[in-house]
C-alpha positions in Angstrom: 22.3 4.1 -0.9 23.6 8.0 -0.8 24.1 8.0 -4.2 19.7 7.4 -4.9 19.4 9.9 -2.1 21.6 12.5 -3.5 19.2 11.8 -6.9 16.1 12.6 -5.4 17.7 15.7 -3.4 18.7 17.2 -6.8 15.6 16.4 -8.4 13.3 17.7 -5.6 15.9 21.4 -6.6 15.0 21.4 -10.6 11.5 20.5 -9.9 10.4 23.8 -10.3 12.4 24.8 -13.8 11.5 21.4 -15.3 8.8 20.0 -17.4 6.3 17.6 -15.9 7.1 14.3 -18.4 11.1 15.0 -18.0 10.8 14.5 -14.1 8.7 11.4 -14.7 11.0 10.4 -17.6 14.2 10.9 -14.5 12.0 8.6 -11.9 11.8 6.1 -14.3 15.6 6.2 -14.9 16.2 6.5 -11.1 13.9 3.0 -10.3 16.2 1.4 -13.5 19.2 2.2 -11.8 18.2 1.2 -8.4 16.2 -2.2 -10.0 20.0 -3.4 -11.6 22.2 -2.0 -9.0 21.2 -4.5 -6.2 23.5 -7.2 -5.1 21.3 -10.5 -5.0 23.4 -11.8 -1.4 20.3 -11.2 0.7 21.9 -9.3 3.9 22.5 -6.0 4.9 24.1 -4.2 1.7 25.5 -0.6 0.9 26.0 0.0 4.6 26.6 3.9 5.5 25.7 6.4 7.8 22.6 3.9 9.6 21.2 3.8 6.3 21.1 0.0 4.6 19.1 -2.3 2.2 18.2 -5.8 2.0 15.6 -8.3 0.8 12.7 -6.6 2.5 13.9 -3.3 1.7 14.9 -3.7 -2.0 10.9 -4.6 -2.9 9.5 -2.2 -1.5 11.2 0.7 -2.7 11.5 -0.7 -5.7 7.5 -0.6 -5.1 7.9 2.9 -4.1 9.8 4.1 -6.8 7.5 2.0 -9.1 4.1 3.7 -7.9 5.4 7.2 -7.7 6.4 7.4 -11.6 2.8 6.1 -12.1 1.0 8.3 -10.2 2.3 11.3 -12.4 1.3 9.7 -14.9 -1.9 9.2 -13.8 -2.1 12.8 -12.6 -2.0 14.4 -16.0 -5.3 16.4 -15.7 -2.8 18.7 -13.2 -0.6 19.4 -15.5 -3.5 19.8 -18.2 -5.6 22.4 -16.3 -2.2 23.7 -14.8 -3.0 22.9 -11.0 -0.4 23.9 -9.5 1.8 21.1 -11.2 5.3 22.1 -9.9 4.2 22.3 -6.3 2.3 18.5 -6.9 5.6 16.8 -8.3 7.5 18.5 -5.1 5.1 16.6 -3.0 5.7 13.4 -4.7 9.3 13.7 -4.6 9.4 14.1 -1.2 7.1 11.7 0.1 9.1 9.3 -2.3 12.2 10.6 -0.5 10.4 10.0 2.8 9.5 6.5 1.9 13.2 5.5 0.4 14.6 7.4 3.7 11.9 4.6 5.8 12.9 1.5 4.3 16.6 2.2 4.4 17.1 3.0 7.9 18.8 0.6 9.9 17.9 2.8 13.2 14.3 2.3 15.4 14.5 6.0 15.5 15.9 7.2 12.3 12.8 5.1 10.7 10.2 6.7 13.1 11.4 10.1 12.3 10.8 9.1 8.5 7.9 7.1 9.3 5.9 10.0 10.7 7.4 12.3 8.1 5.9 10.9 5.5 2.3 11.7 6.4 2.9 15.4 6.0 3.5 14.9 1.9 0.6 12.9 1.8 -1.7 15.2 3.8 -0.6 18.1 1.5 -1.6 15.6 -1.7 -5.4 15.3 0.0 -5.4 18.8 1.3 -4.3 20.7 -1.9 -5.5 18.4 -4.7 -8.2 16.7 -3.3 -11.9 16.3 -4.9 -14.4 17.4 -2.1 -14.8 20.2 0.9 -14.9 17.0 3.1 -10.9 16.1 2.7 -9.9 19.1 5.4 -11.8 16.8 8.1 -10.6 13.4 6.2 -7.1 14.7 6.3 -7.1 15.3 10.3 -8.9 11.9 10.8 -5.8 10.5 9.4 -3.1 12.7 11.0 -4.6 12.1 14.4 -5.4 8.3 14.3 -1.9 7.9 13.1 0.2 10.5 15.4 -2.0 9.7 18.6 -0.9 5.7 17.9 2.4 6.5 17.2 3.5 8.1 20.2 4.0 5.5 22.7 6.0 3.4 19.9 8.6 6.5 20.4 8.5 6.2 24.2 9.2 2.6 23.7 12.1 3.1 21.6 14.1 5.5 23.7 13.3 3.0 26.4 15.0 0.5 24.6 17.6 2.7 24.4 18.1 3.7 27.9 17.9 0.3 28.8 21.3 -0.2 26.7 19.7 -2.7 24.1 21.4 -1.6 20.2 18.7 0.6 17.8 20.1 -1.3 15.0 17.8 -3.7 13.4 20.4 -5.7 12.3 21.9 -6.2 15.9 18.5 -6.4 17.2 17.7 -9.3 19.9 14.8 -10.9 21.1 14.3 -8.9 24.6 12.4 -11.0 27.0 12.0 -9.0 30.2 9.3 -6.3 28.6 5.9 -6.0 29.7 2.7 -6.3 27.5 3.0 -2.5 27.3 5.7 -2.4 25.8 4.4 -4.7 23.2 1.1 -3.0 22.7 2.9 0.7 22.5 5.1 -1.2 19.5 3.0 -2.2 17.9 -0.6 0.0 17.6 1.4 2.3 15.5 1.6 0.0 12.8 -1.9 -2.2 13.3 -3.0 1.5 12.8 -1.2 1.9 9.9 -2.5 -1.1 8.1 -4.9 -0.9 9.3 -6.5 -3.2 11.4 -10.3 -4.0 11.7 -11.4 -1.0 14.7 -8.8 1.4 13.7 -9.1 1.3 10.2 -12.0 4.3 10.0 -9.8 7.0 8.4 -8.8 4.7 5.4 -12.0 5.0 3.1 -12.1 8.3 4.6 -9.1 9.4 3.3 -9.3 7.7 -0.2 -12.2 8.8 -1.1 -12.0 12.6 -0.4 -7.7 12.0 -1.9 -6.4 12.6 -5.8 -5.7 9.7 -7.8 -2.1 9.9 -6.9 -3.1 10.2 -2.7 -5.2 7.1 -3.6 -2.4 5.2 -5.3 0.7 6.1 -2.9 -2.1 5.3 0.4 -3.0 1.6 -1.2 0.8 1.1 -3.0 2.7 2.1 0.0 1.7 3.7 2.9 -0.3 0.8 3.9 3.0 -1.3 3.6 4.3 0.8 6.0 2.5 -0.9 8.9 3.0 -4.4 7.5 7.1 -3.7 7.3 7.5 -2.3 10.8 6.1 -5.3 12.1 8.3 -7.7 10.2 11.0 -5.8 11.2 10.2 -5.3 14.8 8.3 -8.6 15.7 11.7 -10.3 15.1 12.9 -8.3 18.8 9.4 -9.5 20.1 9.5 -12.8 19.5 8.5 -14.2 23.0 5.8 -11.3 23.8 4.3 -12.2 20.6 4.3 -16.1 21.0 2.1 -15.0 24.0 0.0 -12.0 22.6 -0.3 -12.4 19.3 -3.7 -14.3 19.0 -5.2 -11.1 19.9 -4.4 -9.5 16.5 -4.8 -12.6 14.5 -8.5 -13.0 16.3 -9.3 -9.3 15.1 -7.7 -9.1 12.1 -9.4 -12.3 10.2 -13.3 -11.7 11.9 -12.8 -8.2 11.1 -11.9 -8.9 7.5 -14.8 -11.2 7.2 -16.6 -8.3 8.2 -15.6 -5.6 6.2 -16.1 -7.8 2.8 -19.4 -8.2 3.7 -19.8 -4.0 4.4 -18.0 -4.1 0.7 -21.3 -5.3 -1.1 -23.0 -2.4 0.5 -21.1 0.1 -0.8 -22.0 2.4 -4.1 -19.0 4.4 -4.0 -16.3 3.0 -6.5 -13.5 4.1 -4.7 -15.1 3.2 -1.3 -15.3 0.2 -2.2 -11.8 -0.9 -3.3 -10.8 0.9 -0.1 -12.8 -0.8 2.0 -10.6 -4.4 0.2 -8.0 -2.9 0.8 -8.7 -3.3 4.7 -10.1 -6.9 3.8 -6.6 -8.0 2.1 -4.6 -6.4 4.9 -6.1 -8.3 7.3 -5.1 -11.1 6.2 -1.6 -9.7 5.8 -1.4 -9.3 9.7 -2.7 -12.8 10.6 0.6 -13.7 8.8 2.6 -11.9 9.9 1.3 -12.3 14.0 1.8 -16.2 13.5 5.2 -15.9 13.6 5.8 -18.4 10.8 8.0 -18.4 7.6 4.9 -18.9 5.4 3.3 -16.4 7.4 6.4 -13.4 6.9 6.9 -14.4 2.9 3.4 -15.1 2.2 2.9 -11.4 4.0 5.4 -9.9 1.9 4.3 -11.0 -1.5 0.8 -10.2 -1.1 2.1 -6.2 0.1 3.3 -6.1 -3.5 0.9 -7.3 -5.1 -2.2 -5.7 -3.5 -0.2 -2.4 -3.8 0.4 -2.5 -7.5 -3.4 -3.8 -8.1 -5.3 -1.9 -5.4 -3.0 1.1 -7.2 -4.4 0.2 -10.3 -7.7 0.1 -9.6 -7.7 3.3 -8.4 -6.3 4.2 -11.9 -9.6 2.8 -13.2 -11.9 4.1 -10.7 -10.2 7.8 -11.9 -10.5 7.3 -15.7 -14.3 6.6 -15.0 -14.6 9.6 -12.8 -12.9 11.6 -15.3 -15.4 10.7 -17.8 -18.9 10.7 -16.6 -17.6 13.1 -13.3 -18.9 10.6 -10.9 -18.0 7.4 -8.9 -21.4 6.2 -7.9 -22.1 2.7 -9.1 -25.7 3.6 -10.4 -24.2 6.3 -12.7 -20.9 4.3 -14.1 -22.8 1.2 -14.5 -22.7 -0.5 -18.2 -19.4 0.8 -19.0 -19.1 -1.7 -21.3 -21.1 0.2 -24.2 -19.9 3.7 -23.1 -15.4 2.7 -22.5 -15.1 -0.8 -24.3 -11.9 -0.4 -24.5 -11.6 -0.4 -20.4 -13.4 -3.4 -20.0 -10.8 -5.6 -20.5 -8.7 -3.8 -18.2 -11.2 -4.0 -15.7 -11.3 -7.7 -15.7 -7.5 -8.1 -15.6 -6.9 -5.9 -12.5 -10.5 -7.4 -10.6 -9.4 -11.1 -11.1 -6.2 -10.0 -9.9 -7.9 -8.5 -6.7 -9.6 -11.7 -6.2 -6.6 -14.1 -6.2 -7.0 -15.5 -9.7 -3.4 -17.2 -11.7 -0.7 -16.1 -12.3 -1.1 -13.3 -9.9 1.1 -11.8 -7.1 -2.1 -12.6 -4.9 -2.5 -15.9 -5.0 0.9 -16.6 -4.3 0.6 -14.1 -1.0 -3.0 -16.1 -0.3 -1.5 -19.3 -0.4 0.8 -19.2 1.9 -0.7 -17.0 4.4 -3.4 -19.5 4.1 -1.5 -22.4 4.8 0.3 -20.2 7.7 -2.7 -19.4 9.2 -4.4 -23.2 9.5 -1.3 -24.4 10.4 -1.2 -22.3 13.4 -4.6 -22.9 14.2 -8.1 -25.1 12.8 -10.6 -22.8 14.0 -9.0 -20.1 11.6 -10.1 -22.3 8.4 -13.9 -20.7 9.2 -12.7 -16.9 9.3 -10.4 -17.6 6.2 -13.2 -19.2 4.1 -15.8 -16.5 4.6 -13.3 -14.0 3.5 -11.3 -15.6 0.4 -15.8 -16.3 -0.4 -16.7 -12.9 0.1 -13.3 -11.1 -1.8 -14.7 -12.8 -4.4 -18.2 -11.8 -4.7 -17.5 -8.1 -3.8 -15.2 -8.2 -6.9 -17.4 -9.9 -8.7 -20.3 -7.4 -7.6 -17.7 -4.0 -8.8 -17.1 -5.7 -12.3 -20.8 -7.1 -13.2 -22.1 -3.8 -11.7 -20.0 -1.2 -13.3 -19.3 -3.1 -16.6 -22.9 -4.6 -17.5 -26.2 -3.3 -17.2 -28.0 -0.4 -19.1 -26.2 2.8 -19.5 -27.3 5.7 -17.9 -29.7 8.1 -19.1 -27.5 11.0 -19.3 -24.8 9.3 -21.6 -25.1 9.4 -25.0 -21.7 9.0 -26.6 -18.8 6.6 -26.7 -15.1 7.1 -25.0 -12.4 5.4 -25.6 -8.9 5.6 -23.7 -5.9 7.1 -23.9 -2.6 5.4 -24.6 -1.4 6.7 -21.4 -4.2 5.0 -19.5 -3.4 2.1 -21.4 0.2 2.4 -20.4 -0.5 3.6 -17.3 -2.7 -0.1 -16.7 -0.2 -2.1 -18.5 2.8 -1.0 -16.3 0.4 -1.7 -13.3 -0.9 -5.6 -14.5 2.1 -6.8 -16.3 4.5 -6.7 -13.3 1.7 -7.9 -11.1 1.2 -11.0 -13.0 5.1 -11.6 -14.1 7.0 -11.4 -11.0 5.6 -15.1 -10.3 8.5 -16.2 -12.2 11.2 -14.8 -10.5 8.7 -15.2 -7.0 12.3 -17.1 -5.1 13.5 -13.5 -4.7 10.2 -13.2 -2.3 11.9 -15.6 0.0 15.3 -15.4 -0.1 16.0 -12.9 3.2 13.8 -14.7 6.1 
């Protein structure tokens, strides 16, 4: 585990006497390394210093890794227009390092330092390289929803250490004595960091006003962040949750049956797939709060795959804006005639966002499907309206910004770049291929 750390500690040194596509060229190498030098024996592994890996923690830094190589080379208009493009692959480095720092820690505390660390990266990416005068007030939305829930999780945790019970997750135990405050201050920080229906506000807020590369590293990761403290610390919770937990399942699935509805009235591309983004997530947490083992692997595999296709999306939803300089659905409609070339891209990555074979999706859907009825009938209604409604908000973003007459203003055709065709590939193909080796999804719980 020292030996990736020590990688990204050098890198983040030459970052500023390199050239842009030989620090990409050295992530890829790094997530190589890292992807063939795990040991398949699905506990704790390359113990030292409170820092560890397993199952959970293998995916999604390999995710990490994955999504950080892609957003530089999405980001290549920085480097083009020369936007201060040493200073933006420092700030991917080190929220990469931030992220690879969260999912290795073995402490409660050494992952909360990391875990509220890794905002400041990301508000830099909005702040410095962000589209409009509106991301200084979409940056401290997001700061202060996620600092003001994450302060009691932090009281909670040196409680649990006064109280003599061991930081480590792996000699975590299910403590039954705690009061529903100590549950709730647990675990808002990561409902907030999903988010959850209520307290999800600063999400299309944040997305839209962020770079390509804030977009993709918010959807790809960040997200995930919420959705792996809570596999990790539900597992000490066991018996407050068995009580408590129908709260967030309750909010979580009418919420999301809500916000794919608020989806269809939306005319802002990237609006829009952030506003699924909340949709698919809460679904994620009804898994996970049923405390089932469909429910925890079903959660997993659909954190990987919504972060690689809500990532690439957001790839597509740039290329567009780079084009025609605008995301609004009544300007970028009948793509078709003006980037053919896209349109087949477009209808990979949107049938992946609506579940369709042989996707990472359906896999996650299924079982968090089954998960959720199995705990309870009455969620078959909340489930049915939104697995409907993901479907016809997709269907809505493809019909609308693929067919239809072209805009007035257009007069010429565009056709891609093979980087953005690279750039797509390396987002759908393992999306769609890790279904094969999908056992590796189930192996730790």
């Amino acid at each position: 585990m020292m030996s990736f750390m020590f990688f990204m500690v050098f890198l983040l040194m030459v970052v500023f006497f390199s050239c842009w596509w030989l620090i990409y060229s050295l992530i890829c190498l790094l997530t190589f390394m890292f992807l063939f030098s795990f040991s398949y024996y699905g506990l704790w592994g390359g113990i030292n210093s409170y820092f560890g890996c397993d199952y959970i923690s293998f995916g999604l830094i390999l995710l990490s890794m994955w999504i950080c190589s892609l957003m530089i080379l999405s980001s290549e208009s920085v480097n083009f227009k020369s936007y201060f493009p040493n200073l933006f692959l420092f700030t991917i480095l080190l929220l990469l390092f931030m992220l690879y720092c969260v999912f290795i820690s073995m402490n409660m505390l050494t992952f909360y330092f990391f875990f509220e660390a890794s905002l400041i990266p990301t508000l830099f990416l909005i702040l410095g390289w962000g589209y409009q005068p509106e991301r200084l007030q979409a940056g401290i939305y997001m700061l202060f929803y996620t600092l003001l829930a994450s302060l009691p999780m932090l009281v909670s945790i040196l409680y649990i250490y006064s109280s003599g019970v061991s930081l480590l997750f792996a000699l975590g135990e299910v403590v039954y004595e705690y009061s529903i405050y100590f549950y709730l201050s647990m675990i808002l920080a990561f409902l907030v960091k999903i988010p959850m229906f209520l307290v999800h506000l600063w999400l299309p807020k944040a997305h839209v006003e962020a770079p390509v590369a804030g977009s993709m590293i918010l959807a790809g990761v960040l997200l995930k962040l919420g959705g792996y403290g809570i596999l990790r610390f539900m597992l000490m919770m066991m018996s407050l949750g068995a009580s408590y937990n129908y709260m967030w399942i309750s909010i979580s699935l009418i919420g999301g049956s809500l916000i794919s509805m608020v989806c269809l009235r939306q005319i802002d591309l990237k609006s829009l797939i952030a506003y699924s983004s909340v949709s698919h997530m809460g679904l994620v947490i009804g898994g996970l709060m049923t405390l089932y083992y469909w429910g925890f692997c079903g959660s997993y595999i659909l954190m990987v795959g919504h972060g690689l296709c809500s990532s690439g999306l957001f790839c597509l939803a740039n290329i567009t804006y780079e084009r025609l300089g605008s995301r609004n659905l009544l300007i970028t409609k009948g793509l078709m005639n003006f980037m053919p070339s896209m349109c087949l891209w477009w209808f990979l990555l949107c049938s992946c966002n609506m579940s369709a074979p042989p996707s990472l999706n359906l896999l996650g859907e299924i079982s968090l499907i089954n998960s959720l009825i199995g705990w309870s009938w009455l969620t078959l209604f909340s489930i049915s309206i939104l697995s409907f409604f993901g479907a016809v908000y997709t269907l809505y973003m493809y019909s609308y910004s693929q067919h239809g007459s072209l805009y007035s203003g257009i007069y010429s055709c565009s056709l891609g770049y093979a980087r953005e065709f690279l750039l797509l590939l390396l987002h759908w193909f393992p999306l769609n291929f890790l279904v094969l080796s999908s056992s590796y999804f189930v192996l730790y719980f």
